[in-house]
C-alpha positions as CSV (number, residue, x, y, z in Angstrom):
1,X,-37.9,11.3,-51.2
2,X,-38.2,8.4,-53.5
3,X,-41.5,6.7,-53.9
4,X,-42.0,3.3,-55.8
5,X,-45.3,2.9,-58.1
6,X,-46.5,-0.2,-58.8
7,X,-49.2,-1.0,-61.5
8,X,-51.3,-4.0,-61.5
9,X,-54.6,-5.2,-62.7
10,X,-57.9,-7.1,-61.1
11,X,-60.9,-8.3,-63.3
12,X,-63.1,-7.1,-60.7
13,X,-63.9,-4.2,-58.1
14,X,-64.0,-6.8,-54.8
15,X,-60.9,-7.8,-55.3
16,X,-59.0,-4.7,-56.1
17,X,-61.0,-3.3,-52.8
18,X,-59.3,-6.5,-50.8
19,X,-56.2,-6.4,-52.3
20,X,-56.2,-2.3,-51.6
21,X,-57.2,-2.8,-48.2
22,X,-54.4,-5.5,-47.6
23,X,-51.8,-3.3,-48.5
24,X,-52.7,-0.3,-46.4
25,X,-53.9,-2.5,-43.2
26,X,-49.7,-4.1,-43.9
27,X,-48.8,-0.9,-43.9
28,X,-47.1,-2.4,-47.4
29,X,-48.8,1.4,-49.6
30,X,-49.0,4.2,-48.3
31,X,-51.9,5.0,-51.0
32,X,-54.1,2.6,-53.5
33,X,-55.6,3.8,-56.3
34,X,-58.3,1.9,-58.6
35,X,-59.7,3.0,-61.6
36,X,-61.9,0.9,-63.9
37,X,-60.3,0.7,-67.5
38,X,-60.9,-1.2,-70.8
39,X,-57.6,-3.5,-72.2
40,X,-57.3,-4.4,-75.9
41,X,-54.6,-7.2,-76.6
42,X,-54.0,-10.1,-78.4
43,X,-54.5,-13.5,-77.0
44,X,-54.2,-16.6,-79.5
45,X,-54.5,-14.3,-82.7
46,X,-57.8,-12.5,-81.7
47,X,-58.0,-9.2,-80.9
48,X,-59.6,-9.0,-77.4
49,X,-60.9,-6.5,-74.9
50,X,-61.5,-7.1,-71.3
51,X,-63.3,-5.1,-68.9
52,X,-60.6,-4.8,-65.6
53,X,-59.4,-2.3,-62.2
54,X,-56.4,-0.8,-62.7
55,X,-54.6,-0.3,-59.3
56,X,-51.7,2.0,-58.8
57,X,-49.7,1.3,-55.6
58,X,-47.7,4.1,-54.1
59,X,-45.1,2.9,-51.5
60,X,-41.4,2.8,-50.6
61,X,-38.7,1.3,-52.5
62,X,-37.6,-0.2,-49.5
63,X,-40.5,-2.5,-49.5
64,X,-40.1,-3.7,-53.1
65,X,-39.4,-7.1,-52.1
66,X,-42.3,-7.3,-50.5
67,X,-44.8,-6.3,-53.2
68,X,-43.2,-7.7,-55.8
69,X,-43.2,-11.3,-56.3
């Protein structure tokens, strides 16, 4: 069986709840995962660091199309 994983980010825990809830009331994941995690990148030659939710969608390929846009 072939599952498709997704990785996206929020900035805050609300909206990676919502957006988790969404996709499971659509029937779009069959699992969300958050986890809280600190990015470092470079935005306009600084060296940043922003406090996000990482959220791991696990779903079916087959649905791609639908997530992914």
């Amino acid at each position: 069986m072939e599952i498709l994983i997704i990785l996206t980010t929020e900035s805050t825990k609300t909206k990676a709840l919502k957006l988790a809830k969404l996709l499971i009331k659509r029937k779009l994941a069959a699992c969300v995962s958050i986890k809280k995690i600190l990015s470092i990148y470079e935005w306009e030659d600084q060296i940043e660091k922003t406090k996000e939710y990482e959220i791991t969608i696990k779903s079916k390929p087959e649905l791609k199309d639908d997530l992914i846009i």
